[in-house]
DOROGU-677013 format. One record per residue (C-alpha): residue number from 0; residue in three letters; chain; x, y, z. Coordinates in Angstrom, 3 decimals, always signed. Layout:
BEGIN
  nr rest kette       px       py       pz
 NUM  ALA     A        X        Y        Z
...
***
This chain:
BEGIN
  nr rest kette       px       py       pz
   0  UNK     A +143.880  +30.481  +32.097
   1  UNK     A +143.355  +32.608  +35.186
   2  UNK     A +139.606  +32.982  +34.646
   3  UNK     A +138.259  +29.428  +34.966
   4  UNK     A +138.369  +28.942  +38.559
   5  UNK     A +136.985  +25.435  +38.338
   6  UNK     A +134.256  +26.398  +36.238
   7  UNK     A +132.153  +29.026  +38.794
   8  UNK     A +129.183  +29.432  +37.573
   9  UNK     A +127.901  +32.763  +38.201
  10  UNK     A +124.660  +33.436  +40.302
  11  UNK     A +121.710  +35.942  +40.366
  12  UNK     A +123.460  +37.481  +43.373
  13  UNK     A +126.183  +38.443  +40.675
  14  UNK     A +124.154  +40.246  +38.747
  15  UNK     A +122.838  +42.432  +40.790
  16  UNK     A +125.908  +43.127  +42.302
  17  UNK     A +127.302  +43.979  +38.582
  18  UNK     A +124.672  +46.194  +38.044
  19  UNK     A +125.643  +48.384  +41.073
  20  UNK     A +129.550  +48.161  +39.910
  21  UNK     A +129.099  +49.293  +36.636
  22  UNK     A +126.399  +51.720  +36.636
  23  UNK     A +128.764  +55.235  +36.864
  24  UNK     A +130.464  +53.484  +34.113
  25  UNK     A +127.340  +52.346  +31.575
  26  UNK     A +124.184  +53.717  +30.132
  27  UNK     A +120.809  +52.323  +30.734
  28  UNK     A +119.710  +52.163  +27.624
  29  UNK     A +116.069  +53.052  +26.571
  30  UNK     A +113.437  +50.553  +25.650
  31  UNK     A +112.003  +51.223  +22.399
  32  UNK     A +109.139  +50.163  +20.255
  33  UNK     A +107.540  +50.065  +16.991
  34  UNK     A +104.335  +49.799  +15.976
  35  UNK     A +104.862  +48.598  +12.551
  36  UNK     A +106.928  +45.803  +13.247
  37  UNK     A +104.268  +44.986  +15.612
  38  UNK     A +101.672  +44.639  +12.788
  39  UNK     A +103.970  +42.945  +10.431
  40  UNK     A +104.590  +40.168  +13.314
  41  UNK     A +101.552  +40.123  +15.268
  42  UNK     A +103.193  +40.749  +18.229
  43  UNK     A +104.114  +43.339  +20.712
  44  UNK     A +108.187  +44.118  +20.621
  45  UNK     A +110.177  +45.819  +23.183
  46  UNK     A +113.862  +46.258  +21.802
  47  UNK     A +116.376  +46.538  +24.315
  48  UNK     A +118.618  +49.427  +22.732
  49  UNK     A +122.256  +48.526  +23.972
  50  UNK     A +123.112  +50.044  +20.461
  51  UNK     A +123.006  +53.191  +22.327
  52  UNK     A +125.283  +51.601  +24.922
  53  UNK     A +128.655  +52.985  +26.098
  54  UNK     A +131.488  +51.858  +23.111
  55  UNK     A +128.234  +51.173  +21.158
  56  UNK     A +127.266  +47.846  +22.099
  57  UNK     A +125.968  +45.726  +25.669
  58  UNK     A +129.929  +44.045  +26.053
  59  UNK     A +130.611  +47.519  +27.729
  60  UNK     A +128.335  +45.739  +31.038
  61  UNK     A +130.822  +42.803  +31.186
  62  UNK     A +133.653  +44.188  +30.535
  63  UNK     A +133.480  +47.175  +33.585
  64  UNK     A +131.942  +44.376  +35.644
  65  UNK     A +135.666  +42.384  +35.006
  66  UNK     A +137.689  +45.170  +34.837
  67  UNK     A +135.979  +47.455  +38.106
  68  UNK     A +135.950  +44.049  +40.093
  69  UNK     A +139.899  +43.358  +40.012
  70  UNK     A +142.110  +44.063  +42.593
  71  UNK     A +144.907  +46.997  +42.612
  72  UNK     A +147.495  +44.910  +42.615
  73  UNK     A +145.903  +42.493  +39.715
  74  UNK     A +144.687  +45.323  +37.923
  75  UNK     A +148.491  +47.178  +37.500
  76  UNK     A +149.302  +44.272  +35.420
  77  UNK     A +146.397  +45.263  +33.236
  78  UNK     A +143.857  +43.220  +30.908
  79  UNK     A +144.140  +41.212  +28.161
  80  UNK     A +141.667  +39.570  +25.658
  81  UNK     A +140.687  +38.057  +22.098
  82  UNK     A +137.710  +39.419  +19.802
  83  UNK     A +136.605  +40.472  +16.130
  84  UNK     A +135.098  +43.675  +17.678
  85  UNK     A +132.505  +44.856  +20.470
  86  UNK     A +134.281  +43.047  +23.409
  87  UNK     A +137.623  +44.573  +22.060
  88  UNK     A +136.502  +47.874  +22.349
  89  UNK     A +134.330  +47.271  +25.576
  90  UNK     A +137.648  +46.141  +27.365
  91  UNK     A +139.351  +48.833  +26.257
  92  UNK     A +137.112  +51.233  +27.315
  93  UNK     A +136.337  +49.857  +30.945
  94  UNK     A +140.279  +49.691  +31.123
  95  UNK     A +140.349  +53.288  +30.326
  96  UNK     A +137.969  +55.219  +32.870
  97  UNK     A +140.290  +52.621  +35.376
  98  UNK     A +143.565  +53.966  +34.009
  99  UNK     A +145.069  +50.072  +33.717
 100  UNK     A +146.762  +49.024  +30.607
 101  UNK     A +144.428  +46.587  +27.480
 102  UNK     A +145.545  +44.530  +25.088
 103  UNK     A +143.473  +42.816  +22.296
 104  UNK     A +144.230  +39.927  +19.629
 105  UNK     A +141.807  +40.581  +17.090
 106  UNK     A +141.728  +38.816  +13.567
 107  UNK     A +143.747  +40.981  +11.094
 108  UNK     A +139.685  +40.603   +9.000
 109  UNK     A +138.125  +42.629  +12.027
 110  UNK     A +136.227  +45.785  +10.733
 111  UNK     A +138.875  +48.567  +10.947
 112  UNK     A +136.024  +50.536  +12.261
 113  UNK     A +136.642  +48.278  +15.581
 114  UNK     A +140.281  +47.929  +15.378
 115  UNK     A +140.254  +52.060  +15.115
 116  UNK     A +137.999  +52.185  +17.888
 117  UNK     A +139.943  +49.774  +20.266
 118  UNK     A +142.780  +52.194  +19.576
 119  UNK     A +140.898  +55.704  +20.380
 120  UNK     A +139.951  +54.417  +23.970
 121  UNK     A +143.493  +53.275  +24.431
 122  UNK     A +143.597  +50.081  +23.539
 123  UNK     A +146.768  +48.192  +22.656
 124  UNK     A +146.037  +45.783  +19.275
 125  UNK     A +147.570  +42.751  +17.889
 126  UNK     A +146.431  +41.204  +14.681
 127  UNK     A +146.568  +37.540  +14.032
 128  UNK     A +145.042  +35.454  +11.530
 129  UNK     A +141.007  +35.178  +11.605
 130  UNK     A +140.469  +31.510  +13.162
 131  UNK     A +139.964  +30.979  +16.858
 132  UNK     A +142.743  +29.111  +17.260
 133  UNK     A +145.367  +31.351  +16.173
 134  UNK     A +143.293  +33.721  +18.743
 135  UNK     A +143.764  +31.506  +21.692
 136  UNK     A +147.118  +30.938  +20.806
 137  UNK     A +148.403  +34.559  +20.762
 138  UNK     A +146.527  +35.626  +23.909
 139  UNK     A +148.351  +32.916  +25.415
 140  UNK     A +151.603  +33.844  +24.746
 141  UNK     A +151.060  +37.203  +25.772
 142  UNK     A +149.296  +36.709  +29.008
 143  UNK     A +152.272  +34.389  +29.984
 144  UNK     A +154.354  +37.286  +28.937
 145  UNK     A +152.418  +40.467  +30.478
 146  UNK     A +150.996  +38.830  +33.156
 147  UNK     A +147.314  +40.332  +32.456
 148  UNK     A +144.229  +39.073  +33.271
 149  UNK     A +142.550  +37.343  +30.653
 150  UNK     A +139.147  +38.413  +30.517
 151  UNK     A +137.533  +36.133  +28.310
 152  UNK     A +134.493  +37.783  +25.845
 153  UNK     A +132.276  +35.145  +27.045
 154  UNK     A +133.240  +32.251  +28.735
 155  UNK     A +133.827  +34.210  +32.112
 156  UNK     A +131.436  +34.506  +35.022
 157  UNK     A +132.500  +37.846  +35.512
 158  UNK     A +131.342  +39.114  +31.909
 159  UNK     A +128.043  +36.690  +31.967
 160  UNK     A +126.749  +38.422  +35.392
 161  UNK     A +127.242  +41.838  +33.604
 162  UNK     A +125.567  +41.013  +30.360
 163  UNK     A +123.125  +39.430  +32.656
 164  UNK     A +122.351  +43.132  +34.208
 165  UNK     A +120.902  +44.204  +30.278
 166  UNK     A +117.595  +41.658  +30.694
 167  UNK     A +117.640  +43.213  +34.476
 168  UNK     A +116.714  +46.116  +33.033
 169  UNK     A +114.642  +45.080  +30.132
 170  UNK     A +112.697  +43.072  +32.964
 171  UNK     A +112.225  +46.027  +35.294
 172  UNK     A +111.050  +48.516  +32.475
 173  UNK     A +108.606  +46.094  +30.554
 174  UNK     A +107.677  +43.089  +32.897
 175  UNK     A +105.532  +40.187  +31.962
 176  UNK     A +107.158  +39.309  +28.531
 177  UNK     A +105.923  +36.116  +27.082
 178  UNK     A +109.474  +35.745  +25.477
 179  UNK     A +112.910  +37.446  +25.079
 180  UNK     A +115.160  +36.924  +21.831
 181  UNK     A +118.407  +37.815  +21.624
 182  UNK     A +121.160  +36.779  +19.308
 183  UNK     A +123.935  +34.131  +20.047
 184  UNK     A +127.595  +33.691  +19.113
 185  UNK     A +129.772  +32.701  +22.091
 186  UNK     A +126.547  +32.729  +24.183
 187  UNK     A +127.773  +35.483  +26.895
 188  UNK     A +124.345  +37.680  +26.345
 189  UNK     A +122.296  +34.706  +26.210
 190  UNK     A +123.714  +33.081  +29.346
 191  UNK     A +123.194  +36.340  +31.277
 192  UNK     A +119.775  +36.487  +29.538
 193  UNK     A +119.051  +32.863  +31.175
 194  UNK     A +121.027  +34.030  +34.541
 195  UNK     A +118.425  +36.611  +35.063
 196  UNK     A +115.707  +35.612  +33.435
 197  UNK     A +115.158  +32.162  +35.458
 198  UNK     A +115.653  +33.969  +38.617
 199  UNK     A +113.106  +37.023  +38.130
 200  UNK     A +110.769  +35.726  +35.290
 201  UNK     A +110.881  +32.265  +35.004
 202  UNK     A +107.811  +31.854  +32.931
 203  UNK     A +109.600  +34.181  +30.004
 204  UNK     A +111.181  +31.449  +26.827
 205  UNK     A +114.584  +32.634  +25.915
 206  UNK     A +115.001  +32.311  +22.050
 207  UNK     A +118.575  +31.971  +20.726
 208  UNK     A +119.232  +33.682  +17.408
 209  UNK     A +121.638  +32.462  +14.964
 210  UNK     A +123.239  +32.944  +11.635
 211  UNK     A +122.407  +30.043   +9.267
 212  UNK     A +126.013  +30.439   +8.016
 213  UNK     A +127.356  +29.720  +11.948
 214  UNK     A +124.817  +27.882  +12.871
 215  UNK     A +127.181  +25.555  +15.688
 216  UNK     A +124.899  +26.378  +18.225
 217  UNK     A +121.661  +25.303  +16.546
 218  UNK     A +123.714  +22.046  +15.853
 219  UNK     A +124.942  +21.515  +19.309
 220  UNK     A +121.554  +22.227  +20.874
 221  UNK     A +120.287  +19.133  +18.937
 222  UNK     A +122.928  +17.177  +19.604
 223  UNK     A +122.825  +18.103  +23.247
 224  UNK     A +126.972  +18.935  +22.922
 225  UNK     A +128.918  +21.451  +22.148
 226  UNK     A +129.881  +21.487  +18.278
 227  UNK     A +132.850  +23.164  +17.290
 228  UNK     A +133.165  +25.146  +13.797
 229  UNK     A +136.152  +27.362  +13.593
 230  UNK     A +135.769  +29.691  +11.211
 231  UNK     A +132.114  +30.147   +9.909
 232  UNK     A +131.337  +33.408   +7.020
 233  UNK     A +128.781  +35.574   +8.007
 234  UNK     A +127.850  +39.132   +7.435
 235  UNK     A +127.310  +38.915  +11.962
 236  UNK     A +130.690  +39.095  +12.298
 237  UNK     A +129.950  +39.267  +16.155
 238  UNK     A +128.274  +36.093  +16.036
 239  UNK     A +131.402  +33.808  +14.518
 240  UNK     A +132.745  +32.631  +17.729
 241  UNK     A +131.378  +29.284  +19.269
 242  UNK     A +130.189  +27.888  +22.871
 243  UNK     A +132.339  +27.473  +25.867
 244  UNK     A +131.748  +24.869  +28.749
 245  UNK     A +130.229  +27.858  +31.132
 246  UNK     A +127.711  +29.185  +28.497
 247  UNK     A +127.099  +25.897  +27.310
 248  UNK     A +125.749  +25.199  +30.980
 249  UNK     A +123.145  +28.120  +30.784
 250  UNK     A +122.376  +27.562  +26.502
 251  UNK     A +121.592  +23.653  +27.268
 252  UNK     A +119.611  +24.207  +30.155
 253  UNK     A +117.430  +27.220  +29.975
 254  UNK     A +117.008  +28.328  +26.301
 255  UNK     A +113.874  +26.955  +24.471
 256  UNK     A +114.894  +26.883  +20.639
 257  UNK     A +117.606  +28.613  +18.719
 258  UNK     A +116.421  +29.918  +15.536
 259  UNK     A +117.857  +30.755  +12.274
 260  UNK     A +118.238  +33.811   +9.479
 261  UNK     A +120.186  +33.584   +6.290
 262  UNK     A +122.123  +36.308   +4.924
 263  UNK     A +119.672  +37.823   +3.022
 264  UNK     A +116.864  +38.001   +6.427
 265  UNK     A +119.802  +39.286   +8.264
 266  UNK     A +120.728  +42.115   +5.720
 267  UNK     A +116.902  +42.852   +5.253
 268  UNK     A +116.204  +43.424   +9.108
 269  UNK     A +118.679  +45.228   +9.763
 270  UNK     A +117.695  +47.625   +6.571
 271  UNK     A +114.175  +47.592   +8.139
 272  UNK     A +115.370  +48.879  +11.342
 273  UNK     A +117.330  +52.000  +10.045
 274  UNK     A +114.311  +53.027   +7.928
 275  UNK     A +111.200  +52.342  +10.547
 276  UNK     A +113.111  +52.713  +13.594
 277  UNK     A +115.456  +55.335  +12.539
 278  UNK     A +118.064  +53.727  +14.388
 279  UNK     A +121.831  +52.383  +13.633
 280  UNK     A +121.975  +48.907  +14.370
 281  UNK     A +124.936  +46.215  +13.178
 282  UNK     A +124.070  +42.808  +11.307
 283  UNK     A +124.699  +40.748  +14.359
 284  UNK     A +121.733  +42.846  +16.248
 285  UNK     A +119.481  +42.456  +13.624
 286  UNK     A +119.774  +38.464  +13.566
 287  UNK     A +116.464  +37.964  +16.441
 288  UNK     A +114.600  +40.292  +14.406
 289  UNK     A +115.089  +38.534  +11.280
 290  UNK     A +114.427  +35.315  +13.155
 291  UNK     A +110.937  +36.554  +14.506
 292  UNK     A +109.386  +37.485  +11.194
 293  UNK     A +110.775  +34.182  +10.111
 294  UNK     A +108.761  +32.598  +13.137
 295  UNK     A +105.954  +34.843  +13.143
 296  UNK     A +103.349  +31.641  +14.486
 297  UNK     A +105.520  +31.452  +17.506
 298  UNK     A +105.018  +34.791  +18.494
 299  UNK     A +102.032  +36.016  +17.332
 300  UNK     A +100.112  +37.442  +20.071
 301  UNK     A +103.093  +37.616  +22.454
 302  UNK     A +105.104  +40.383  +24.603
 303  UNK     A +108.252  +39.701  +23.638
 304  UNK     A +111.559  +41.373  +24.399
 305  UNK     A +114.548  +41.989  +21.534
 306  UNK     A +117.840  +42.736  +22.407
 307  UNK     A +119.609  +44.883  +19.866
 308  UNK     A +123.077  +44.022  +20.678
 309  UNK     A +125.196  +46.993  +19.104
 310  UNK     A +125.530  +49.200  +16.860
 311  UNK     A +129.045  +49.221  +15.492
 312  UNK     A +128.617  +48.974  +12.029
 313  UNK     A +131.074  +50.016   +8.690
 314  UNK     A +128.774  +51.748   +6.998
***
């Protein structure tokens, strides 16, 4: 589709242009911490709190980087895209404070908190049936139709170098972090993670965090390919969606392990975080949390940096 362009991968030069594009358009979000999950780890944790983001989640950075970098004339057709929630929303909001026209296949098993959402920032949505094929499929048919760009959730160099402007920030708040875990489902946060990371801090390990129950990534790290599972069940609905040859490229080359929760770590962290923290964070943020106090050898005595992903949760 219109956003492969032989497979550009994007550069640190990218990101720091995003981050000027998108700034009247995004918050920077505060860096929190905590001392007990500091004792109950025996590490230091700086959470990266894009739950407080613009549309409640970090896709909001990619998506204004996309949507703010299109020309007049490509922008009047407007934007098009596929997702279960946060990048749904995101688009529709960056297409918003633009004034252009966005349209979203989502799976008809979506939260309706998200589909509701996609609608109050203007957003246009079309329900199809919750596997990533009959996604593709639909999108296809109606950016031949619309003519829209197709701004892919992930697997766009547009949305990596914007996602890649949230570890930019982390990095110029709270430097000298030992490691930085964030969760994975397509691998668009991750690969800006990696983006930025190997440019300013090359030193820091980049931890992928995973549901057990869509666990493709874990499995394609070890097989050293990418490992296709269509429709995984996991309470991280954010996280159901699998590689793509451009995050692949960052995942395979620059992240140090991907770890694993269950359901039940998943649940429990994210419980853990509304009570200590006092903030509202959804499952899919609370995955690299429940994967450090799963780990808690590996990081014990480290700096290490947690994105919290969103916060776009049915209560």
């Amino acid at each position: 589709m219109s956003n492969t362009n032989q497979l550009y991968i994007p550069t640190f030069e990218d990101v720091k242009a995003a981050h000027q594009r998108i700034a009247p358009y995004i918050h920077r979000t505060p860096v929190l911490t905590s001392s007990y999950f500091d004792s109950l780890c025996g590490a230091e944790l700086f959470f990266k709190c894009e739950n407080f983001q613009k549309a409640g989640a970090f896709k909001v950075r990619g998506a204004c980087n996309a949507v703010f970098g299109l020309s007049d004339e490509k922008a009047a057709k407007g934007v098009a895209t596929h997702s279960s929630g946060n990048h749904a929303l995101s688009l529709s909001y960056a297409a918003g404070r633009r004034g252009i026209k966005a349209t979203v296949v989502m799976p008809r098993t979506a939260p309706e908190a998200k589909k509701a959402a996609v609608r109050g920032y203007g957003g246009e949505v079309l329900e199809c049936e919750p596997s990533t094929t009959a996604r593709e499929e639909m999108l296809e048919q109606l950016v031949a139709r619309t003519g829209a760009d197709f701004v892919h959730p992930y697997n766009d160099h547009r949305v990596i170098a914007g996602q890649g402007t949230c570890s930019l920030e982390l990095y110029q708040e709270i430097e000298a972090l030992d490691a930085v875990v964030a969760p994975i489902g397509g691998g668009g946060m991750i690969s800006g993670t990696c983006l930025t990371l190997s440019n300013v801090s090359p030193r820091t390990a980049i931890y992928a965090a995973e549901p057990k129950n869509a666990d493709d990534v874990y499995r394609s790290f070890h097989a050293g390919e990418i490992i296709e599972d269509d429709s995984p069940q996991t309470v991280a609905d954010g996280l159901k969606v699998g590689l793509r040859p451009r995050t692949w490229h960052f995942v395979s080359k620059y992240v140090s392990d991907v770890l694993l929760a269950t359901e039940a770590e998943i649940i429990d962290a994210m419980y853990l975080t509304w009570q200590r923290m006092k903030i509202v964070i959804e499952p899919s943020s609370a995955v690299p949390l429940a994967t450090i106090l799963k780990n808690k050898s590996l990081f014990e005595g480290k700096r290490v940096g947690v994105i919290l992903t969103g916060g776009n949760v049915d209560l």
